[in-house]
SERO-4910 file (N, C-alpha, C, O; in steps of 0.05 Angstrom, whole numbers):
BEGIN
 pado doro    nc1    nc2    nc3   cac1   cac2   cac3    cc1    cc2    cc3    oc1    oc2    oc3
  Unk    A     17    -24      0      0      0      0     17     25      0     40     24      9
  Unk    A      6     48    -11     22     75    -15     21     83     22     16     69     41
  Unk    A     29    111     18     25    128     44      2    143     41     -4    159     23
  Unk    A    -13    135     62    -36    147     59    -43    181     53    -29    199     61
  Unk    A    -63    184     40    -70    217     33    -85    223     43   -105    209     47
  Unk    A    -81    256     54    -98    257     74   -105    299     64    -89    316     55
  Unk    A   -132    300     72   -137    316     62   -158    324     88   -166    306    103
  Unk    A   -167    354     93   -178    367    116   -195    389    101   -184    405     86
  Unk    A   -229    389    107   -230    412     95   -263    425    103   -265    421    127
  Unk    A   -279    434     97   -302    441    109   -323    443     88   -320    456     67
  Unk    A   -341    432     93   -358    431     68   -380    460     70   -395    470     88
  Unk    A   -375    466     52   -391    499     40   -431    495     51   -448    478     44
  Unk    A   -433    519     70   -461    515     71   -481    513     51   -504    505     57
  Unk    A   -472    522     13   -475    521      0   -484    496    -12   -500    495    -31
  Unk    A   -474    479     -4   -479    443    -17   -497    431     15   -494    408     24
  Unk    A   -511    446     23   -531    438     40   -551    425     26   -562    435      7
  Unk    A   -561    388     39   -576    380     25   -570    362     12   -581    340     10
  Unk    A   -548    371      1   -527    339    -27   -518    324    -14   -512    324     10
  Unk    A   -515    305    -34   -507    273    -19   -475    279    -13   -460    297    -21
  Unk    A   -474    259      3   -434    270     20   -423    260    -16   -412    276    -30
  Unk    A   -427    235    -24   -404    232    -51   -406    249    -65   -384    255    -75
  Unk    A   -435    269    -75   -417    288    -87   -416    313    -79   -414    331    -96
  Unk    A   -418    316    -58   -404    343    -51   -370    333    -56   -354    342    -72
  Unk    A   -366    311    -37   -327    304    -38   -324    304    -71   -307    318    -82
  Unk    A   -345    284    -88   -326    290   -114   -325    321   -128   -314    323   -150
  Unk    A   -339    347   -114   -338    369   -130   -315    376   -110   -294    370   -123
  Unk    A   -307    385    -84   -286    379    -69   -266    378    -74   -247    393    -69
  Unk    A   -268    359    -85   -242    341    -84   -233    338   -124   -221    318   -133
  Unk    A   -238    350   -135   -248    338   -163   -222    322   -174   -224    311   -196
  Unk    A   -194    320   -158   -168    303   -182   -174    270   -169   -160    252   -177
  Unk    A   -193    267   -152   -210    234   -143   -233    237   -160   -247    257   -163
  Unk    A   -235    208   -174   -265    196   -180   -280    193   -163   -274    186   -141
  Unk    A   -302    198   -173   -325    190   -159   -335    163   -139   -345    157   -116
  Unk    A   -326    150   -165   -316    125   -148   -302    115   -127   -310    102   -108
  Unk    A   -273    125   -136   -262    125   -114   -267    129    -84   -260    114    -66
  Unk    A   -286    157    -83   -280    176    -69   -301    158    -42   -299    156    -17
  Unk    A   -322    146    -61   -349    128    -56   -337     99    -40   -352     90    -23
  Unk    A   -318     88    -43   -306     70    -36   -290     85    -10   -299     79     13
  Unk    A   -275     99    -10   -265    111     12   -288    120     37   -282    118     60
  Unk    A   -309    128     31   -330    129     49   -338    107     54   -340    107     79
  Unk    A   -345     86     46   -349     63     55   -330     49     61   -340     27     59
  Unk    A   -303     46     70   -283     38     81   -279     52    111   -262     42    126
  Unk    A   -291     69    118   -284     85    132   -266    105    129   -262    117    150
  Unk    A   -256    111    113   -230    130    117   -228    160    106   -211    175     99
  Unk    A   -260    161    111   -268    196    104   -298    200    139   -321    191    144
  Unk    A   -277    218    151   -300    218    173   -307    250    164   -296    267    150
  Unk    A   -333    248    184   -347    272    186   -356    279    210   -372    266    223
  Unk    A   -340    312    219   -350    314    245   -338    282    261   -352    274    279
  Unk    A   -316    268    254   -312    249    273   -328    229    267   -327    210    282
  Unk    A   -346    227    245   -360    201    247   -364    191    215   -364    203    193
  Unk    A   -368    169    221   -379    160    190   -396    159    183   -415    152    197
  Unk    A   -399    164    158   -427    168    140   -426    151    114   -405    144    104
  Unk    A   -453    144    105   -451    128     82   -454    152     61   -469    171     64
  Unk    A   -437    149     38   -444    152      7   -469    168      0   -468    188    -14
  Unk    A   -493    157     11   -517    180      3   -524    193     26   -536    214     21
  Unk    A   -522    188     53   -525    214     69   -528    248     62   -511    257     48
  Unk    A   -545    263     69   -541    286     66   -525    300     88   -520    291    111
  Unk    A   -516    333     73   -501    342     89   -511    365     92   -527    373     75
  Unk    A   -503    382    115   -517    403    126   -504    430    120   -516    451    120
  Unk    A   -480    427    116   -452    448    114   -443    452    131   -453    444    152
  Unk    A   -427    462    131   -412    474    153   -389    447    172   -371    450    189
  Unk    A   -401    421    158   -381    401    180   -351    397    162   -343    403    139
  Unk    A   -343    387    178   -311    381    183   -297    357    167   -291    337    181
  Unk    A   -292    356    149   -284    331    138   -261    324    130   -249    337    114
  Unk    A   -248    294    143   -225    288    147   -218    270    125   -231    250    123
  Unk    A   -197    274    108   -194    243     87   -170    234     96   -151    250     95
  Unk    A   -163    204    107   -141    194    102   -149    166     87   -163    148     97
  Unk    A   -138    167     64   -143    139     45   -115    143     32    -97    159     26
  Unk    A   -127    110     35    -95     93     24   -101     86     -7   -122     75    -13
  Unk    A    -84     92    -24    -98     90    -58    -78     68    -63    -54     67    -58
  Unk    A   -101     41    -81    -85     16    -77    -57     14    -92    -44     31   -105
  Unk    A    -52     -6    -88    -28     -3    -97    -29    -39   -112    -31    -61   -100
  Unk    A    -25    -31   -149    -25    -65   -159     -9    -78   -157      7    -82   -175
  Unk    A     -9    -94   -126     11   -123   -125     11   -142   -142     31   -156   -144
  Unk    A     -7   -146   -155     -8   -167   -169     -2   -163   -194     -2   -181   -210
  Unk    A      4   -139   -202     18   -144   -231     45   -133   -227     50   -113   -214
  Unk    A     69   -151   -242     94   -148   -232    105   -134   -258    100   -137   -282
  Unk    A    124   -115   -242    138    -95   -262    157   -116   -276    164   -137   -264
  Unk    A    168   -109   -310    182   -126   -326    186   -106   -348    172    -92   -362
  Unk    A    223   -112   -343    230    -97   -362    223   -101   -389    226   -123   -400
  Unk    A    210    -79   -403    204    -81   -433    213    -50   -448    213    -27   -439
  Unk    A    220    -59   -475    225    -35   -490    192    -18   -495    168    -21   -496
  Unk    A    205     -7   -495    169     20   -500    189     49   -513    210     60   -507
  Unk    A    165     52   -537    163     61   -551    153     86   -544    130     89   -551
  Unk    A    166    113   -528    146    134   -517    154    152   -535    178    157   -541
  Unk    A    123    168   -551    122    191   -564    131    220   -546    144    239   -556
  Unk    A    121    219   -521    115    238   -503    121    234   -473    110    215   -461
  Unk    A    136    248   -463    127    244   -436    129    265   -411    149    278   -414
  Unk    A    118    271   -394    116    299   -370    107    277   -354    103    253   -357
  Unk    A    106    304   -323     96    289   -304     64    276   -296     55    262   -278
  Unk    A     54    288   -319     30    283   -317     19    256   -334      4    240   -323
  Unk    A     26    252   -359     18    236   -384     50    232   -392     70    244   -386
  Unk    A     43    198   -414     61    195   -424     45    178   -445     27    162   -440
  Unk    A     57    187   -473     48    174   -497     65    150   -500     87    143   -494
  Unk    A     40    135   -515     59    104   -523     54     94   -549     31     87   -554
  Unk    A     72     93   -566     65     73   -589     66     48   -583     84     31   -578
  Unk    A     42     47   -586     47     11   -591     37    -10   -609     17    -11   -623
  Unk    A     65    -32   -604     73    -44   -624     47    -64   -626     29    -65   -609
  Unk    A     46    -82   -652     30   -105   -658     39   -124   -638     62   -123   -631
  Unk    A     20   -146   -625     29   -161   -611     34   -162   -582     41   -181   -568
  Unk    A     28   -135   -573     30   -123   -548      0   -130   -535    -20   -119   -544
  Unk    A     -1   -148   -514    -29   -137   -491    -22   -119   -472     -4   -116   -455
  Unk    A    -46   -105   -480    -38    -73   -457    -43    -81   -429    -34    -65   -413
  Unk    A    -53   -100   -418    -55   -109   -401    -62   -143   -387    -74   -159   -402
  Unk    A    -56   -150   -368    -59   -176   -352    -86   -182   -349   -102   -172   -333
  Unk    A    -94   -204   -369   -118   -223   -361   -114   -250   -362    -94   -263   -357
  Unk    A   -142   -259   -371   -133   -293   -366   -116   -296   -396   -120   -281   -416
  Unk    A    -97   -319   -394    -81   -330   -412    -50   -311   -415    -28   -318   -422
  Unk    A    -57   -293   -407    -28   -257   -407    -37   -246   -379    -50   -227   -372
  Unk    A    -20   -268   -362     -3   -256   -337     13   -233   -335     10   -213   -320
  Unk    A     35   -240   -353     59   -218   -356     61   -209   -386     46   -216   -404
  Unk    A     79   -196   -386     93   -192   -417     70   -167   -429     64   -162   -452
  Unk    A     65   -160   -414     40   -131   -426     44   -106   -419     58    -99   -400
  Unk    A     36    -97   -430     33    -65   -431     39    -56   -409     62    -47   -407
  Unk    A     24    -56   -389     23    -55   -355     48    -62   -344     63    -46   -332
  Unk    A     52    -85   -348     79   -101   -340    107    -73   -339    123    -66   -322
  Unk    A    102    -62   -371    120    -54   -372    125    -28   -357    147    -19   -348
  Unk    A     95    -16   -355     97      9   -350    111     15   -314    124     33   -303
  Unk    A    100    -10   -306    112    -13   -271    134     -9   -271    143      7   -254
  Unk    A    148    -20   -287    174    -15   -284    193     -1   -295    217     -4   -291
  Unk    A    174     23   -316    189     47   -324    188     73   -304    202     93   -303
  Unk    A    165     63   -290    160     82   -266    134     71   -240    109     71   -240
  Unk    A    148     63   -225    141     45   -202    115     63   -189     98     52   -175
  Unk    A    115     81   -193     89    105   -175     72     97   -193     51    101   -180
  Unk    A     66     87   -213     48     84   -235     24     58   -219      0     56   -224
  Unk    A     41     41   -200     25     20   -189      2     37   -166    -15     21   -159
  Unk    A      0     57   -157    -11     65   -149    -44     86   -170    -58    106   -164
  Unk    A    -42     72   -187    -65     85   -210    -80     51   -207    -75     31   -195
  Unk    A    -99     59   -222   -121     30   -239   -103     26   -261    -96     42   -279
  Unk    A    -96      1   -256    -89     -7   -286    -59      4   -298    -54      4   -322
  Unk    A    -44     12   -280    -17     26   -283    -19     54   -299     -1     65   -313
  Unk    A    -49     64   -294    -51     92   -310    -61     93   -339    -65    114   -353
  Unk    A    -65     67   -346    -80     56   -366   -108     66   -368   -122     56   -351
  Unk    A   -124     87   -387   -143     99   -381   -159     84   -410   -184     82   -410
  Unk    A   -144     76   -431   -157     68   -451   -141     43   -466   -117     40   -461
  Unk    A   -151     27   -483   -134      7   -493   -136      0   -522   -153     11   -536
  Unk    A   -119    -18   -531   -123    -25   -561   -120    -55   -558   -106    -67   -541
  Unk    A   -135    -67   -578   -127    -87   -572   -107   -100   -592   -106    -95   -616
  Unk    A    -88   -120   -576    -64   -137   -575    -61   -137   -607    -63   -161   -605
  Unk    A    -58   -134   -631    -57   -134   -659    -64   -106   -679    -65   -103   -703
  Unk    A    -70    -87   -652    -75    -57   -667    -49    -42   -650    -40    -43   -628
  Unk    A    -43    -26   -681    -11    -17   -665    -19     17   -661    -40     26   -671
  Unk    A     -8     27   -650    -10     66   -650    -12     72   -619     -9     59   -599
  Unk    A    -20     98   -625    -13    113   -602    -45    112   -577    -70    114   -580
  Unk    A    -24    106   -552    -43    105   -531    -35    129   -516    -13    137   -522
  Unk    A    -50    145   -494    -43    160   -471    -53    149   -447    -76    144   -441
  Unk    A    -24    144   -429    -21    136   -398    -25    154   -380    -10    172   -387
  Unk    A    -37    162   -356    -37    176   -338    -11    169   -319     -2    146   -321
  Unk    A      2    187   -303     16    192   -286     11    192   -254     23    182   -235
  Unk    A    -18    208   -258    -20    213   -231    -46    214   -220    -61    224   -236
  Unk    A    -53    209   -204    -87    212   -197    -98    227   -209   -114    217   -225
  Unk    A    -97    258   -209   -111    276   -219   -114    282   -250   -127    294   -267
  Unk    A    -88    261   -248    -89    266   -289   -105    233   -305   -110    225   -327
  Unk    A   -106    224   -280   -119    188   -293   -147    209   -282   -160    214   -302
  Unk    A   -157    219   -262   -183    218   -272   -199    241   -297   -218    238   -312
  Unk    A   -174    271   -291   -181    287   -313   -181    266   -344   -195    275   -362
  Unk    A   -168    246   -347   -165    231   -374   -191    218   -370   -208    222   -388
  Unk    A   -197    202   -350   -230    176   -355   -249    199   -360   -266    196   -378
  Unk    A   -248    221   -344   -273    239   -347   -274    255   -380   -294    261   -392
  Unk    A   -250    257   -387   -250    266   -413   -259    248   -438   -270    256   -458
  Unk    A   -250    219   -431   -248    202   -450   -284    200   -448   -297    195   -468
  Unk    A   -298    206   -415   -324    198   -421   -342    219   -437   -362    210   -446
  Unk    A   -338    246   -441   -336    269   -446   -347    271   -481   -363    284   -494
  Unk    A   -319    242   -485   -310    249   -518   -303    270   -530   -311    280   -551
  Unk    A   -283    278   -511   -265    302   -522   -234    291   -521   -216    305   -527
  Unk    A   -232    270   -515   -205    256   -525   -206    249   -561   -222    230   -565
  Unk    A   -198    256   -581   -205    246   -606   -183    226   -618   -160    232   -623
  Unk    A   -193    205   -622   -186    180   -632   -178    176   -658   -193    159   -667
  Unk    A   -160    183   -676   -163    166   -704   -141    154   -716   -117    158   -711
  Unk    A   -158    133   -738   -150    107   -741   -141    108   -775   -152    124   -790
  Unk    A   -116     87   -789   -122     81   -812   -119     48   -808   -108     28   -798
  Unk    A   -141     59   -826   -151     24   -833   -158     16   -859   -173     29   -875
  Unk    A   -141    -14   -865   -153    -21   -892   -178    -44   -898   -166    -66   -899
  Unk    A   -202    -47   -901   -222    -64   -905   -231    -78   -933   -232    -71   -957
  Unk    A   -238   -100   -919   -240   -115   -950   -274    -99   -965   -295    -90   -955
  Unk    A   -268   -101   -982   -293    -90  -1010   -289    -69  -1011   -279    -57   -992
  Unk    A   -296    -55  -1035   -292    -26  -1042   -316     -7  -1044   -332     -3  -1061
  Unk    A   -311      8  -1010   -331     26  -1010   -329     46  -1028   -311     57  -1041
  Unk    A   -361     48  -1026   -370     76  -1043   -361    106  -1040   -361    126  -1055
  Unk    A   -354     99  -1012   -366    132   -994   -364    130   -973   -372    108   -965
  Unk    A   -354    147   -953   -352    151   -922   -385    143   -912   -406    137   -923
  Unk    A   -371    147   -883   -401    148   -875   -395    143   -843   -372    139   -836
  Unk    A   -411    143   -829   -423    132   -803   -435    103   -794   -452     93   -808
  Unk    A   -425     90   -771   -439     80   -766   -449     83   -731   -436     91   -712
  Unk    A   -478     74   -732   -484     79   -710   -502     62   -693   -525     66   -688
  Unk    A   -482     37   -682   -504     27   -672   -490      9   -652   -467      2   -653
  Unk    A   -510      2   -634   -496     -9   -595   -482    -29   -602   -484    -41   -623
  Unk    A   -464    -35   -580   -448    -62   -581   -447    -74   -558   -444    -62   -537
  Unk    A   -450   -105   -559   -457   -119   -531   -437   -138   -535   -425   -143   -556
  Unk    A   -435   -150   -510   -431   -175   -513   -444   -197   -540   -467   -200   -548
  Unk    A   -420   -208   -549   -436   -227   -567   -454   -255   -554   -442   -269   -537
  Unk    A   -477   -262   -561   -499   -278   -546   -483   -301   -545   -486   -313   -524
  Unk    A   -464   -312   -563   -454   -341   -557   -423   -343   -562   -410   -362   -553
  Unk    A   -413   -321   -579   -383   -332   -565   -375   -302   -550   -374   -279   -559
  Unk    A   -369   -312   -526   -363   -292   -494   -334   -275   -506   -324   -255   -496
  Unk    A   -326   -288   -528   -298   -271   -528   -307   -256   -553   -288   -259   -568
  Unk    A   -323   -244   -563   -334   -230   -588   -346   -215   -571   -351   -217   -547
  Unk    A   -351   -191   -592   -368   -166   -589   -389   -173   -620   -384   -187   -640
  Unk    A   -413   -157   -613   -434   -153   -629   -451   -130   -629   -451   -115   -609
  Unk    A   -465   -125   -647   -475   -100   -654   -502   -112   -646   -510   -126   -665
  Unk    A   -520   -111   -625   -539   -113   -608   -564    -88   -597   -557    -66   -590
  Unk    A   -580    -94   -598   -612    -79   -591   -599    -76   -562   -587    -95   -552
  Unk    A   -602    -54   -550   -591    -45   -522   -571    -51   -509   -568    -51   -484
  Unk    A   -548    -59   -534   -524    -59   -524   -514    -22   -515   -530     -4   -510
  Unk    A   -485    -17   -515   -480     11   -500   -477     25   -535   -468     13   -555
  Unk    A   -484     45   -533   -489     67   -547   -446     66   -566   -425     67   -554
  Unk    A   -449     65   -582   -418     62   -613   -425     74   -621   -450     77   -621
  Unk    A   -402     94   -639   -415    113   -651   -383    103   -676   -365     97   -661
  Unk    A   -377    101   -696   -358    103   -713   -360    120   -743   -376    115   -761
  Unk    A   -343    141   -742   -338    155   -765   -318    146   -791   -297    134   -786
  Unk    A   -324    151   -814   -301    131   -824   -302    149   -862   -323    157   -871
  Unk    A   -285    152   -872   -284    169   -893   -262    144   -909   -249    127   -898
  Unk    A   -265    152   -942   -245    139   -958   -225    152   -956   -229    176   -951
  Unk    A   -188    140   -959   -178    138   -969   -161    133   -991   -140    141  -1000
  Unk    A   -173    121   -994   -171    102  -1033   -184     84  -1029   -192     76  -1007
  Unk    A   -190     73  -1055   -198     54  -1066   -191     37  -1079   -184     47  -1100
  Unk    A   -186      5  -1080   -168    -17  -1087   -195    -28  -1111   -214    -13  -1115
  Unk    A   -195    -54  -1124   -211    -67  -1135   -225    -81  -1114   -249    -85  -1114
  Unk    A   -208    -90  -1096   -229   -112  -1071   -219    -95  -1046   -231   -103  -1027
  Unk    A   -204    -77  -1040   -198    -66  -1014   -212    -30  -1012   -228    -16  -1024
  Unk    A   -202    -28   -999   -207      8   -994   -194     18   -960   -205     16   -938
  Unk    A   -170     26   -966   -159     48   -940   -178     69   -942   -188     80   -961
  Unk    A   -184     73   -901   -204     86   -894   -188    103   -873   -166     93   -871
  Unk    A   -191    120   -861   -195    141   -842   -219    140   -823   -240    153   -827
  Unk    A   -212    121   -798   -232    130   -787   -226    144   -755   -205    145   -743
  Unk    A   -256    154   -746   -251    168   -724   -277    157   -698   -301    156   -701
  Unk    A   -259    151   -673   -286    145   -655   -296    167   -642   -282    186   -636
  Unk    A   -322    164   -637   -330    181   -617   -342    167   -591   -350    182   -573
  Unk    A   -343    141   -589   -337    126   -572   -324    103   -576   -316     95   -598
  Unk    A   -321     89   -546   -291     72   -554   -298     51   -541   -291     46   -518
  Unk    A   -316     32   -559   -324     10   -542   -304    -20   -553   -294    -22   -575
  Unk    A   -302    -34   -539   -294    -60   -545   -298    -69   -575   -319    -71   -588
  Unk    A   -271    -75   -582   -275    -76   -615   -290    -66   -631   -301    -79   -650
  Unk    A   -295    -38   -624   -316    -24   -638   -307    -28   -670   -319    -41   -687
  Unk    A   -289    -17   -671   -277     -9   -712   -289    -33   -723   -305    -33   -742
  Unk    A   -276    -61   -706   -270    -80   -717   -302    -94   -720   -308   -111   -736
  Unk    A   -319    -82   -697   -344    -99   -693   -370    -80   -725   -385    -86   -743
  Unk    A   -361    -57   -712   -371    -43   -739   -371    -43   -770   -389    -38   -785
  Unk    A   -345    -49   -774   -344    -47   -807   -347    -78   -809   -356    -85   -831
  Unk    A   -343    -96   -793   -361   -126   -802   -391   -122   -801   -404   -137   -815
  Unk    A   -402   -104   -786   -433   -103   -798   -448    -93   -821   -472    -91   -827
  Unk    A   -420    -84   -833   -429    -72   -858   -411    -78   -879   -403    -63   -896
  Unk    A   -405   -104   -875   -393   -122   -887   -374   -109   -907   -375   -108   -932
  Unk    A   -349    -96   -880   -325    -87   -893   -307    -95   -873   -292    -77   -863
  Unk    A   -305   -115   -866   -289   -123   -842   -256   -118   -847   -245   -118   -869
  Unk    A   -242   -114   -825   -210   -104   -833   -201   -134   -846   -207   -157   -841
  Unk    A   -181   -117   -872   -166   -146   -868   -147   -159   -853   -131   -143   -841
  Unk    A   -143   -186   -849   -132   -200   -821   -139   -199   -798   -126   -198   -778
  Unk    A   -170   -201   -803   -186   -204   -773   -202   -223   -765   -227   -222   -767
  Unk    A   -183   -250   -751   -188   -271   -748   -219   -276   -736   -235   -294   -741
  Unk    A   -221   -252   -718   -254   -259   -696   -273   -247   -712   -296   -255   -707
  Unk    A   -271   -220   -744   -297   -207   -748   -295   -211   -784   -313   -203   -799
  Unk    A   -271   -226   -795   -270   -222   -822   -282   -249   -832   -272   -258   -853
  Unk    A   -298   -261   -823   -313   -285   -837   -312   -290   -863   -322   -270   -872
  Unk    A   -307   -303   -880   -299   -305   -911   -284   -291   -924   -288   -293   -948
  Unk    A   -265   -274   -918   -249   -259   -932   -231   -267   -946   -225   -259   -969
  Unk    A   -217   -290   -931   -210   -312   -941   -208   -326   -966   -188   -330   -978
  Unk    A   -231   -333   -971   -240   -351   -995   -246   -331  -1026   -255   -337  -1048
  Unk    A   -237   -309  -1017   -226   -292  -1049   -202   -298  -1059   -187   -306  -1042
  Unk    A   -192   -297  -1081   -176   -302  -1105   -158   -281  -1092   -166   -258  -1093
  Unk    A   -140   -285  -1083   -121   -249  -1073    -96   -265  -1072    -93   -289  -1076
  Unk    A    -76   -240  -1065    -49   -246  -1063    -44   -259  -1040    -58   -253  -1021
  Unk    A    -24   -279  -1037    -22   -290  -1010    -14   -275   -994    -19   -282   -971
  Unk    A     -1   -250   -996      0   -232   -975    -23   -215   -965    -19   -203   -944
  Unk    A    -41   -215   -975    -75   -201   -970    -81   -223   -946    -80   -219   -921
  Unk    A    -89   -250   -961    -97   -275   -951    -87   -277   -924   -104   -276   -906
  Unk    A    -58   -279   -918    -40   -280   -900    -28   -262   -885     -5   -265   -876
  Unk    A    -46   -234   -881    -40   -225   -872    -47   -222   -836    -70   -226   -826
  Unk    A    -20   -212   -819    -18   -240   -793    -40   -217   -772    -47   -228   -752
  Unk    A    -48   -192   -775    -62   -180   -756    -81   -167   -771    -80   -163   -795
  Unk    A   -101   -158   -753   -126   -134   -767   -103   -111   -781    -80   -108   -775
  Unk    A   -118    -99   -799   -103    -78   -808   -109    -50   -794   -124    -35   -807
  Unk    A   -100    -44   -775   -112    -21   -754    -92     -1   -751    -73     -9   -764
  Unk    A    -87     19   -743    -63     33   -730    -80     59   -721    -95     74   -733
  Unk    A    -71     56   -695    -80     92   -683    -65    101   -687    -44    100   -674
  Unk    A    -70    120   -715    -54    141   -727    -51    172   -708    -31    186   -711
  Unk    A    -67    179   -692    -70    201   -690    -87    207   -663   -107    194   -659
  Unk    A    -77    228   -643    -86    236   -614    -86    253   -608    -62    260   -606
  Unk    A   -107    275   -601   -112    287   -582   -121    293   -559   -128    273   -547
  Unk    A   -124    317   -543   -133    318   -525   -128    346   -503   -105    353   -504
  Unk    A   -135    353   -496   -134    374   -455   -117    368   -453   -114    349   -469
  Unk    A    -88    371   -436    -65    358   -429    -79    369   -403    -83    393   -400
  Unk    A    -89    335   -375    -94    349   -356    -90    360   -336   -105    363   -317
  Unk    A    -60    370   -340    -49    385   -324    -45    418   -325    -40    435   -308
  Unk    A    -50    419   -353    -41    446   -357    -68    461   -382    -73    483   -390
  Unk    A    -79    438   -385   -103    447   -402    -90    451   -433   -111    447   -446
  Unk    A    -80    454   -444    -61    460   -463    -66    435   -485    -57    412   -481
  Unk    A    -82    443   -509    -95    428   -529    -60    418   -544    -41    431   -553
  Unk    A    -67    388   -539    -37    378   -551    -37    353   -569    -58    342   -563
  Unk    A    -30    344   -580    -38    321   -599    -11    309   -615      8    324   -619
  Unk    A    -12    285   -622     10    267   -633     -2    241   -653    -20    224   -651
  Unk    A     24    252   -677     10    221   -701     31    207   -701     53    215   -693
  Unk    A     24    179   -714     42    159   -709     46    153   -737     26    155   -751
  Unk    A     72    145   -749     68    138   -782     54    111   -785     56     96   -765
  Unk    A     42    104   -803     35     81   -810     61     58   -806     83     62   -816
  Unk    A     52     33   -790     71     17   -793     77      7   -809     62      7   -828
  Unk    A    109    -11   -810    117    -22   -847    103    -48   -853    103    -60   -875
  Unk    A     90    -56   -829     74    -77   -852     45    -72   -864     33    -85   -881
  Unk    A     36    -46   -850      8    -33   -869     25    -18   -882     11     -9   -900
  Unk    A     44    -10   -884     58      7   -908     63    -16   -932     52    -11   -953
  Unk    A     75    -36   -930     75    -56   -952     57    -67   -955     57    -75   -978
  Unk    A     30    -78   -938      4    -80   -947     -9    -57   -972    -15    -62   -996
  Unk    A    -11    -42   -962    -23    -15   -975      0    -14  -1006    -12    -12  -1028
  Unk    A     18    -15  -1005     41    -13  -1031     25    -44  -1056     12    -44  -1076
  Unk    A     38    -64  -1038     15    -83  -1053     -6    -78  -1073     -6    -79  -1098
  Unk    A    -27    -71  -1054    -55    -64  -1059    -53    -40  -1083    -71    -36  -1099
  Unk    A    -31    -27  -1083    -25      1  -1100    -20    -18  -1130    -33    -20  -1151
  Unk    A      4    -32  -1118     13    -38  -1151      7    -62  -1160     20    -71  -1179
  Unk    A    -12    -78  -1148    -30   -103  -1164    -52   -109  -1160    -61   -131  -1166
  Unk    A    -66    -85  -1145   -101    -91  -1145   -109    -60  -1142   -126    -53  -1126
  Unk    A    -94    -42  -1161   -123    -17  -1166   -141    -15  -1177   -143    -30  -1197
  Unk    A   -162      4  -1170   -183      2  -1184   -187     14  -1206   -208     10  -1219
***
């Protein structure tokens, strides 16, 4: 566990009436909400000397004490790894990352991830969710992620990212040759029967994907796209519902396969994804800042391919 933080302060007669969590999260605003909600129910935010639950009202004028301990991830072990940083301050640090990379420890990827590495580029990082990990890609999409540093900048980042004022964009190459940009817009859930898929679902959470041409191939088309939310395999769950699935995407490209193409189309070993491009608030200083990543060399020789033996 860290050293505990401890904070002293008096709540404004003004928030007379409101529930104690959010008066502390206006308070307190570089803590989540969450957090702050867990710390009251642990005990380790008194009032006036005593404890209160989460929705209690408050009267103003009382006395409130914070000492909370912010966890600290034992269980994921720091390991040296090379990382690729675009950026870095005390607040945020940019990461390219590579194909092949899990940004983080689940079942089957204990170690060797994202996380892994970040512990041990900077050990204070175990004291965040997730080593400061505010958003992810998954393990076969390469480009640029942003890490938080510090409490106040992991939650100014979740609150931003929920915001959708973090802007996301992508190049991507998909099998068939669209017409025309466009939108897609529609929820994504859990898939009903295989648990490790995503699906485009009636009251799943609200996806939103933007997506414009870049060229056009005879059977392909490089796209430009942009999220405005960032759900679990969104890109990848979306342009398979509109049967443009990336190429080399083992879980959403269903028959892509079985076209007449180059064995390097065919065989190609990941989705074709890259987060090209990031912005955002820098939340320390407010200061609108942003970073692109070049296309990697195997969508660069994908894309060359596609140039000089399947244009349209």
């Amino acid at each position: 566990m860290s050293e505990p933080t401890r904070h002293e302060l008096t709540i404004p007669p003004s928030n007379a009436g409101q529930r104690l969590d959010q008066v502390l999260a206006t308070l307190l605003p570089e803590y989540s909400r969450t957090r702050i909600k867990d710390w009251i129910e642990t005990g380790q935010v008194l009032i006036d000397g005593t404890r209160l639950r989460p929705r209690d009202r408050v009267l103003g004028g009382e006395r409130v004490e914070v000492t909370a301990v912010l966890p600290v991830s034992e269980a994921v072990v720091a390991q040296p790894m090379q990382l690729d940083i675009v950026h870095q301050d005390g607040d945020v640090l940019v990461i390219n990352k590579p194909a092949g990379l899990v940004v983080h420890p689940g079942a089957g990827n204990r170690s060797g991830t994202l996380q892994n590495a970040l512990l041990h580029f900077d050990a204070a990082l175990a004291e965040l969710p997730r080593g400061g990990i505010v958003h992810r890609l998954d393990k076969d999409t390469t480009g640029l992620m942003v890490v938080a540093r510090t409490v106040p900048a992991h939650t100014a980042l979740v609150r931003a990212i929920e915001a959708r004022q973090v802007e996301r964009h992508y190049e991507a190459i998909c099998v068939g040759c669209m017409t025309a940009g466009g939108t897609v817009d529609a929820p994504i859930d859990r898939h009903p029967v295989d648990r490790l898929k995503m699906a485009v679902r009636g009251g799943g959470r609200e996806a939103v994907t933007h997506y414009r041409v870049a060229r056009r191939f005879r059977r392909h088309t490089h796209i430009r796209v942009q999220l405005e939310t960032g759900r679990t395999h969104q890109i990848r769950v979306h342009l398979s519902s509109i049967n443009h699935p990336l190429i080399g995407d083992p879980a959403y490209g269903s028959g892509q396969r079985k076209a007449v193409l180059p064995s390097a189309v065919q065989d190609f070993p990941r989705q074709a994804l890259h987060a090209a491009r990031l912005a955002l608030l820098h939340p320390g200083t407010g200061e609108a800042m942003s970073w692109e990543s070049a296309m990697p060399a195997d969508l660069a020789a994908l894309l060359d391919l596609l140039k000089h033996g399947n244009q349209a």
